[in-house]
C-alpha positions as CSV (number, residue, x, y, z in Angstrom):
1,X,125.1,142.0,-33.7
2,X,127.0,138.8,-33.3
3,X,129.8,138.9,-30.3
4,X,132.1,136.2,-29.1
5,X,133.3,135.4,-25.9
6,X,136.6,133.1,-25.5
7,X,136.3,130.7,-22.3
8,X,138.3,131.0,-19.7
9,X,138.1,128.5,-16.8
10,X,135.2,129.5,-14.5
11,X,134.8,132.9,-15.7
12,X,133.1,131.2,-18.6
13,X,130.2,130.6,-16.2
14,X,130.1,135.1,-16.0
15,X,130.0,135.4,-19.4
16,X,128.1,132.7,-20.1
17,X,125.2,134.8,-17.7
18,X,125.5,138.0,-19.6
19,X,125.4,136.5,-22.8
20,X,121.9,135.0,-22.0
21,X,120.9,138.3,-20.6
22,X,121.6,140.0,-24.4
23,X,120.4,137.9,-26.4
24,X,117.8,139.6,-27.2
25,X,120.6,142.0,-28.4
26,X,123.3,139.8,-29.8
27,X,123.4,136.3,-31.1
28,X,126.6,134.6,-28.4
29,X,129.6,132.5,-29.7
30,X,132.0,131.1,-28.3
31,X,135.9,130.0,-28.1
32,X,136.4,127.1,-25.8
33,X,139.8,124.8,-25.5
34,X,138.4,122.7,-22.8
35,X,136.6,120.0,-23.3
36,X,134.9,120.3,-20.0
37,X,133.6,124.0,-21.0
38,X,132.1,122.6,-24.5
39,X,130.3,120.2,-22.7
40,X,129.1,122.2,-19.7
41,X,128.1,125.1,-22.4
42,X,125.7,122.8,-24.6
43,X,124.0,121.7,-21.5
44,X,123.5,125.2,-20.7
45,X,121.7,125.1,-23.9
46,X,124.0,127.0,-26.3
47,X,123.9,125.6,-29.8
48,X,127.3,123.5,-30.5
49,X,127.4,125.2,-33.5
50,X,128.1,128.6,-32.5
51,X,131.4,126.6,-30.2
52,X,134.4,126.8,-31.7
53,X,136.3,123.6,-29.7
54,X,139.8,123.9,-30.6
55,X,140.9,120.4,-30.2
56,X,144.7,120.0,-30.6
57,X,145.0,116.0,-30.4
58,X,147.7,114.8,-32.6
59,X,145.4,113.8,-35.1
60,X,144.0,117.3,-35.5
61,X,147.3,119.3,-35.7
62,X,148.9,118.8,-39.0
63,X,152.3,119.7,-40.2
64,X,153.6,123.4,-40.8
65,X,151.6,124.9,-44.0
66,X,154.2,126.8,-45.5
67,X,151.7,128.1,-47.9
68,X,150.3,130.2,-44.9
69,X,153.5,131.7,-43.4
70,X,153.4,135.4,-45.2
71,X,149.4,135.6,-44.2
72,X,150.3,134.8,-40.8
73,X,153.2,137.6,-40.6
74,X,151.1,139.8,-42.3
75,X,148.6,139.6,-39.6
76,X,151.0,139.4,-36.7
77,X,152.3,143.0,-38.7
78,X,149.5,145.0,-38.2
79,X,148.7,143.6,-34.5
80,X,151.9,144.9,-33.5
81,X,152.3,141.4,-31.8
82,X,154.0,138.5,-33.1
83,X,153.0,134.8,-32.9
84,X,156.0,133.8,-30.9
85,X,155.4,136.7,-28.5
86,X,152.4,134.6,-28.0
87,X,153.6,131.5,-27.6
88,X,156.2,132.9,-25.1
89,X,153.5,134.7,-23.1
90,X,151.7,131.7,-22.6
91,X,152.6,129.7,-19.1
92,X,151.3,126.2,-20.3
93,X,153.0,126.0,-23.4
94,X,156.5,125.6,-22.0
95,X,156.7,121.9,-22.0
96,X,156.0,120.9,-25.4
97,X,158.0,120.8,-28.0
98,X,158.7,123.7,-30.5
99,X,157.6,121.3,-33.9
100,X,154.0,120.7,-31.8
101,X,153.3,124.1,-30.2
102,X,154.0,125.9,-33.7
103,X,151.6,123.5,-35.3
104,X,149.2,124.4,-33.0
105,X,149.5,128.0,-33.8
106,X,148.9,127.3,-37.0
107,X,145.8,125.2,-36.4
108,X,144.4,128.1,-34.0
109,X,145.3,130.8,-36.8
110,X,143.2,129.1,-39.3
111,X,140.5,127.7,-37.6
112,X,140.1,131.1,-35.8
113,X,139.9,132.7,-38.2
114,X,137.5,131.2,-40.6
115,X,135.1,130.9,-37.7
116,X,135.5,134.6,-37.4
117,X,134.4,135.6,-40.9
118,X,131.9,132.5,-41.2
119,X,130.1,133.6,-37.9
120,X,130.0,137.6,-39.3
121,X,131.6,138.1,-35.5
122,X,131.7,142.0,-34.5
123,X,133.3,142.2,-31.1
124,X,135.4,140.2,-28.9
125,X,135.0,139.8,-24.9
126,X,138.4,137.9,-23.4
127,X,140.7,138.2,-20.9
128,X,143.9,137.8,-23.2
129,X,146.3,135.5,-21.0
130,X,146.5,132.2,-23.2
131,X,147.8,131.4,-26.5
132,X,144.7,130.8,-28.2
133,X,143.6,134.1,-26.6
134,X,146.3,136.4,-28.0
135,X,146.4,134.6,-31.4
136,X,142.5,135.5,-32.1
137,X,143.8,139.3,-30.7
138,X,146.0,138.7,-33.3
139,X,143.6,137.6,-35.8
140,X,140.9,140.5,-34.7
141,X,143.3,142.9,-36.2
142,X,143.7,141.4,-39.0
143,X,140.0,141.3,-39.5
144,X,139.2,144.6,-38.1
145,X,137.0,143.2,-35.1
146,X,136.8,145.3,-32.0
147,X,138.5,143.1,-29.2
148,X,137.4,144.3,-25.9
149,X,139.2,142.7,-21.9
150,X,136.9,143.3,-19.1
151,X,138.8,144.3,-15.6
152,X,138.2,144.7,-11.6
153,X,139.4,148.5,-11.3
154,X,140.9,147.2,-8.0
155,X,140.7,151.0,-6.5
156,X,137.7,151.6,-5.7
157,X,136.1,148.3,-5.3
158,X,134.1,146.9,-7.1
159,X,134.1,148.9,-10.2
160,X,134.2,147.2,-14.1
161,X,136.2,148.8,-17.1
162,X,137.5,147.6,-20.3
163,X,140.1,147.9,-22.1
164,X,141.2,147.7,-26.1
165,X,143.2,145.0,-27.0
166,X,145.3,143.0,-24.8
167,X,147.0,145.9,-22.7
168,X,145.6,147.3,-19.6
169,X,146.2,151.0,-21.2
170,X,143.7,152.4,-23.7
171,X,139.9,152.5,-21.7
172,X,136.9,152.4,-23.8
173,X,133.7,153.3,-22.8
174,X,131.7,156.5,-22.2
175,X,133.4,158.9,-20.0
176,X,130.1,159.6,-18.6
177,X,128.4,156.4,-17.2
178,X,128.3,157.2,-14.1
179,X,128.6,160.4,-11.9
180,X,128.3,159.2,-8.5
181,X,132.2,159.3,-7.6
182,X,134.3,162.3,-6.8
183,X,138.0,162.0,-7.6
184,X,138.8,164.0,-4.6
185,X,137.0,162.7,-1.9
186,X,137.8,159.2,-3.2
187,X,141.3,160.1,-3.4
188,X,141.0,161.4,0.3
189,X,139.1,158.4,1.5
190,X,141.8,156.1,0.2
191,X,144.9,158.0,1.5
192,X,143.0,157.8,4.9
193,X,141.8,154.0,5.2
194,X,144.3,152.9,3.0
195,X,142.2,149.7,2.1
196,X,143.3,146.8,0.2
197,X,141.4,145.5,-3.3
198,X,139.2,143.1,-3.0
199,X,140.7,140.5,-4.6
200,X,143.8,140.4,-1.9
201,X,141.8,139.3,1.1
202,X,141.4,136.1,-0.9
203,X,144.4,135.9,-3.0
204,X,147.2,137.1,-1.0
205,X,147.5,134.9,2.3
206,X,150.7,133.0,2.7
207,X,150.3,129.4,2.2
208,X,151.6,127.1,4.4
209,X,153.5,123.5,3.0
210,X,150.3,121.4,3.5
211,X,148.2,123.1,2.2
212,X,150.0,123.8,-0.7
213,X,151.1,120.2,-0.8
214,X,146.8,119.6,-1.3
215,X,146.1,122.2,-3.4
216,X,148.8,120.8,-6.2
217,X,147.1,117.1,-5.4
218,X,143.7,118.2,-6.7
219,X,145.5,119.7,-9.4
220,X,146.9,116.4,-10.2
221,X,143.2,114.6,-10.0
222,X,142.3,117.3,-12.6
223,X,144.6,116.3,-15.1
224,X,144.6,112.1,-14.4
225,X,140.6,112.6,-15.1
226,X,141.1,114.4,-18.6
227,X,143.0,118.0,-17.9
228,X,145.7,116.9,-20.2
229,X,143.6,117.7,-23.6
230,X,143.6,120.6,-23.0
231,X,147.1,123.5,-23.5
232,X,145.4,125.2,-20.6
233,X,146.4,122.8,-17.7
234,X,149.9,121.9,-16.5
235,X,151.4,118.7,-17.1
236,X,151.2,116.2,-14.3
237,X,155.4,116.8,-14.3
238,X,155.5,120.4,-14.4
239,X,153.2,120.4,-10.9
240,X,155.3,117.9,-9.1
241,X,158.4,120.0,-10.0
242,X,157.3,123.0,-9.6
243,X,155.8,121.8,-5.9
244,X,159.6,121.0,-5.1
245,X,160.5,124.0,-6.4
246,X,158.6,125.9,-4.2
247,X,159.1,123.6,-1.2
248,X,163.0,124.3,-1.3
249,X,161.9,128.0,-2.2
250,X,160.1,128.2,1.1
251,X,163.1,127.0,3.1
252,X,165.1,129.5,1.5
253,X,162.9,132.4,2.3
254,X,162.4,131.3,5.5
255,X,165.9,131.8,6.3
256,X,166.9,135.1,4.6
257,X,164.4,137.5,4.7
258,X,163.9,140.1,7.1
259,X,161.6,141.7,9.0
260,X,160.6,145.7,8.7
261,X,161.9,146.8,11.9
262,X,165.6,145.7,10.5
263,X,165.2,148.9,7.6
264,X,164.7,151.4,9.8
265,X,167.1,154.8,9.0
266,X,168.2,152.7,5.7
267,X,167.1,154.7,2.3
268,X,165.5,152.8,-0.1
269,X,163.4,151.9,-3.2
270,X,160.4,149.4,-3.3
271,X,159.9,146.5,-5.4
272,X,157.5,144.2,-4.9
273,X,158.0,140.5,-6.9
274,X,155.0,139.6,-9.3
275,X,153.3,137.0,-9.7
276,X,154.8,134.9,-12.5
277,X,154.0,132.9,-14.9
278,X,150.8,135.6,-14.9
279,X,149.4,138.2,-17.3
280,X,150.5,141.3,-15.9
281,X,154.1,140.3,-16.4
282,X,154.3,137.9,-19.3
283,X,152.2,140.1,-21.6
284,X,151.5,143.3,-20.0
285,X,155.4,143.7,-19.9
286,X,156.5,141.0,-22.3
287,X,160.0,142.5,-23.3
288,X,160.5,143.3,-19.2
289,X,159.5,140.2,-18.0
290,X,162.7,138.3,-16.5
291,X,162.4,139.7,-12.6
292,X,165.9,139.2,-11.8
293,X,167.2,140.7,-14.7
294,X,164.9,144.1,-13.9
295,X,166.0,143.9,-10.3
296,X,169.4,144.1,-11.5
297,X,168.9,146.6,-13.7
298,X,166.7,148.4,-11.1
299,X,170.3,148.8,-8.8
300,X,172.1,149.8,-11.5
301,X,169.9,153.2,-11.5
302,X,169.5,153.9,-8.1
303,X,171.4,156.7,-6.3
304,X,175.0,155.9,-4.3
305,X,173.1,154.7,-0.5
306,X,169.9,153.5,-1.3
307,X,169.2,150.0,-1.4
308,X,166.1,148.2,-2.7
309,X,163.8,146.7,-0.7
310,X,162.1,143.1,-2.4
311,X,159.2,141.3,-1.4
312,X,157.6,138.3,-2.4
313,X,154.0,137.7,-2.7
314,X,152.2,136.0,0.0
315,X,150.7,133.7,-1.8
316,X,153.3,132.9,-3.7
317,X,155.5,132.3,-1.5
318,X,158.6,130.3,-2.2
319,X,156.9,129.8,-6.0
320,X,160.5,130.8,-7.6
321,X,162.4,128.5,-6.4
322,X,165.7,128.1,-4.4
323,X,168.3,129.5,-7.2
324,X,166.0,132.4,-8.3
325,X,166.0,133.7,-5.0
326,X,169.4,133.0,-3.5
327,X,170.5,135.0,-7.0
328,X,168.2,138.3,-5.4
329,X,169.6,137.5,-1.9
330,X,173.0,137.8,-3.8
331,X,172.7,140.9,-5.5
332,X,174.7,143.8,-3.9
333,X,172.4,146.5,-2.0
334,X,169.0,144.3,-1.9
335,X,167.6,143.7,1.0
336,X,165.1,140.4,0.9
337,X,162.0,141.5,3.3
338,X,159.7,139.2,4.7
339,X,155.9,138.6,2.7
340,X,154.4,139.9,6.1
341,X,155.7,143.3,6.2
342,X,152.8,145.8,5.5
343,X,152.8,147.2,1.9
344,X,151.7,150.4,2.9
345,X,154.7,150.8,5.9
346,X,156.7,150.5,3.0
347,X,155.1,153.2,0.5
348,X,155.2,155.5,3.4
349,X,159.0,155.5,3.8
350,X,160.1,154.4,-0.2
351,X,161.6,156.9,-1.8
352,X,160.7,155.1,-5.1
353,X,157.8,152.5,-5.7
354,X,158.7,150.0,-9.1
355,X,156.5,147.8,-10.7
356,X,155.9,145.8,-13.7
357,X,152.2,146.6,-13.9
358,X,151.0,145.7,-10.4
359,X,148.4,147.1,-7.9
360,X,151.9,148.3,-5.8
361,X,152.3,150.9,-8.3
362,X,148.5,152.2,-8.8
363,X,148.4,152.2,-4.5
364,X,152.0,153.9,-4.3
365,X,150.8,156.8,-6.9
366,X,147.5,157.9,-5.4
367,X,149.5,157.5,-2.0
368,X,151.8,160.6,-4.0
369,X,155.0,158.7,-3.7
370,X,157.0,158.7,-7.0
371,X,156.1,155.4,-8.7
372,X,157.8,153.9,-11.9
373,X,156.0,150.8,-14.4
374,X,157.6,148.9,-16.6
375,X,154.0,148.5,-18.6
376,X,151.8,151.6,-19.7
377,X,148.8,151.3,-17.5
378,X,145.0,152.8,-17.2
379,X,146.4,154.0,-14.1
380,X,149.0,155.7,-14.8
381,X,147.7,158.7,-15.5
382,X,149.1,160.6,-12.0
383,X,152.1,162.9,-12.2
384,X,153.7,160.5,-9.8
385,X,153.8,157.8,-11.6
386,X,156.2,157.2,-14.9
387,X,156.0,154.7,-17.4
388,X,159.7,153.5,-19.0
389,X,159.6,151.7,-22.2
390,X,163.2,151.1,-22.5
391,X,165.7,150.0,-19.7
392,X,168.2,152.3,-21.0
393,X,165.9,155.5,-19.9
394,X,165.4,154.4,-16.4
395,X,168.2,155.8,-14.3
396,X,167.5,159.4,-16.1
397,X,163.8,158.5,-14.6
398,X,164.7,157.4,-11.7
399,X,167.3,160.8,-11.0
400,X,164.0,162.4,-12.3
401,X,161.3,160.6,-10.3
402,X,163.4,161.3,-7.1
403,X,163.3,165.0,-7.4
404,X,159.5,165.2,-8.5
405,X,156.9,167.4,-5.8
406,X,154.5,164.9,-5.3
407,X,151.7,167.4,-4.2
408,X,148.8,166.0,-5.9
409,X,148.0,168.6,-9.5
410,X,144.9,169.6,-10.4
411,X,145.5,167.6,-13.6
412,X,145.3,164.0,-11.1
413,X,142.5,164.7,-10.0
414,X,141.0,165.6,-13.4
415,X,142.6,162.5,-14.9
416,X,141.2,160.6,-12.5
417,X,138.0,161.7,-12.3
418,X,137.9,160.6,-16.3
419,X,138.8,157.6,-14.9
420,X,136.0,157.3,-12.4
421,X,133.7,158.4,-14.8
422,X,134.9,155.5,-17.7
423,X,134.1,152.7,-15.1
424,X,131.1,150.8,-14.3
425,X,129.1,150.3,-10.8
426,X,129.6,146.5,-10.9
427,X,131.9,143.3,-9.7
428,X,133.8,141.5,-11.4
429,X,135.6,138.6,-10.7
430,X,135.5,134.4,-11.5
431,X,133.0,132.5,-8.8
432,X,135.6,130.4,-7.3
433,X,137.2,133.6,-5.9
434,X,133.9,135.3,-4.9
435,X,130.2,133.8,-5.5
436,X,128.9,136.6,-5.6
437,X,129.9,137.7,-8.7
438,X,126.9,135.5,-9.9
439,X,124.7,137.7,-7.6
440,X,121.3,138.8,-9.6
441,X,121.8,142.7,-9.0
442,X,125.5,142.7,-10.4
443,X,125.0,140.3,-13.4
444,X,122.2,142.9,-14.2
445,X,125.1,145.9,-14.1
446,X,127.2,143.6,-15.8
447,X,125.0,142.5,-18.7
448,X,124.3,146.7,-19.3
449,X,127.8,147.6,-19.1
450,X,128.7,145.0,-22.1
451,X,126.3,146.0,-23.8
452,X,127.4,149.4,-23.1
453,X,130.6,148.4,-24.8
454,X,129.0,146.8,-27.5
455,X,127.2,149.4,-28.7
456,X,129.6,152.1,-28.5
């Protein structure tokens, strides 16, 4: 069986440790558009020949093949995903020209490709954020290879499962790997501690200036030392922009938010800002992706009285910049809360959670408040929790959502405990955010639950 993973910064060093722990299962592959990952993979000891290094210097990319534009839209046809879906997912791609970056889809689509059929590759392992990542999604379709995104569950922690394609909706796996967790008492357990994923203790701190101010100064090393071959680091400009952008964005905030105490007796709806440029926005919910437009939009189908409550991430604090969120501040009947506020304080009094794709919405529906995504979601298989696919349904959702008996059903806790059952006892994660990722015991659950995938 010959698999392929597609590097992705350090989580190339995770899959790099599974794939040795297969192979005497699976002959490894890879997709690499770092130099620095090429290099560090060969002196790991895998053979340069099963690398695909997609090198995009100027004298690589060539100039549009018009020879290949109905294979390409064929392809893009049956993914159900176009190419310049993927371009605009892709959060590095933004200050290049439109001449360059559509040569370089080009260049990916046929390079990818013939290193697909030439390698006989069965299965794809990638988290699908990047363009060269969604064009070989797009490809795999094409070529009928199974194409398979490894995920943190988030609730409960530290529990693997994987996904088809690049959406976080359709689970794969056997629904019986692993019996140890009851729906209910999990369900009960997290209604009563009310704990946060693992991931946020790290992630979601608020940042202050300096620190910031250091963190974009190493990223700015990075790229001065060879960063800039690469489409998947920013441009030395695009950082010292976007580091005034949030600076002013800061001040902003700073100034106009509030604190909880000030919503007391007010009605409201939830909304909690995303992350963005990320994944769970830019192609989980590619066609709902401009936040102040869905904010808008989210007003417009609220009830006469209740306002919506906005927060920003902590650790993106001030990441938006100045005009983005004087324009929320702006908006009639939106009240700007402070990052501090305690997500959970707010669940207890929403009257309606909304979220693009994000953990708000998976906490909100297990809590049994009504919950609407803008994404369908592995999660979203509560009673309290609705996906809408078009904007024009949501205020007949919302009118809906607010008269729904969140009692749990029988049928959540049955859905869930699918759920439960579908996932895999292990962590998973990149090093830089937690080492021990790499630990011996969990790259042993890891290796069997790919290959659990695998050999489905």
């Amino acid at each position: 069986m010959n698999i392929l993973f597609i590097s992705i910064f350090d989580l190339t060093k995770v899959f790099f440790e599974i794939s040795k722990r297969l192979d005497d299962k699976c002959d490894s592959y890879w997709i690499v558009n770092d130099i620095f990952w090429k290099d560090w993979l060969i002196e790991k000891g895998v053979n340069s020949k099963n690398i695909l290094y997609l090198d995009i210097s100027n004298e690589v990319i060539s100039d549009y093949d018009y020879k290949i534009y109905s294979e390409m839209q064929s392809a893009e046809n049956m993914a159900g995903v176009s190419f310049n879906e993927a371009i605009l997912m892709d959060r590095f791609v933004n200050n290049y020209s439109d001449k360059y970056i559509n040569n370089v889809v080009m260049h990916y689509y046929k390079i990818i490709k013939k290193f697909l059929i030439e390698c006989s590759i069965k299965t794809i392992f990638a988290e699908p954020t990047n363009l060269h990542e969604i064009v070989t999604f797009i490809i795999s379709r094409e070529l009928s290879i199974d194409y398979y995104s490894p995920w943190d569950m988030r609730f409960p922690s530290k529990r693997l499962i994987f996904t088809r394609g690049i959406l976080q909706s359709e689970i794969v796996g056997d629904s019986n790997i692993d019996k140890s967790l009851n729906a209910r008492n999990v369900l009960d357990e997290f209604r009563k501690s009310k704990p946060e994923p693992t991931y946020v203790s790290i992630l979601n701190h608020k940042e202050n200036y300096v620190t910031r101010f250091n963190k974009a100064s190493k990223k700015f090393l990075k790229i001065i030392k060879g960063g800039n071959g690469s489409l998947t680091y920013y441009k030395f400009s695009y950082l010292l922009s976007n580091s005034i952008k949030m600076f002013f964005g800061s001040l902003y905030l700073d100034k106009k938010t509030k604190n909880f105490n000030s919503i007391s007796n007010i009605e409201y709806a939830y909304f909690p800002l995303h992350v963005q440029a990320e994944y769970s926005v830019d192609v989980l919910a590619r066609f709902q992706s401009n936040q102040l437009e869905l904010v808008k939009n989210i007003v417009r189908s609220l009830p006469y009285g209740m306002k919506l409550i906005v927060k920003e991430h902590k650790n993106q604090y001030g990441s938006k910049g100045y005009f983005f969120y004087r324009e929320i501040c702006n908006i009639k009947n939106v009240i700007f809360l402070s990052s501090d506020a305690n997500s959970f304080d707010l669940y207890k009094e929403s009257k309606l959670v909304f979220s693009i794709s994000g953990t708000a919405a998976y906490e909100s529906a297990m809590l049994g408040v009504p919950t609407i995504v803008f994404s369908p979601m592995f999660f979203d298989i509560f009673h309290t929790i609705s996906y809408v696919h078009h904007i024009k349904d949501l205020q007949a959702e919302v009118l809906r959502m607010l008269s729904l008996d969140s009692s749990y059903l029988q049928s959540d806790y049955d859905n869930f405990q699918k759920l439960l059952d579908s996932s895999h006892p292990c962590y998973w994660t990149d090093p830089i955010h937690n080492t021990s990722v790499l630990d011996e015991e969990n790259l042993e659950k890891l290796s069997k639950a790919f290959q659990s995938i695998i050999f489905l």
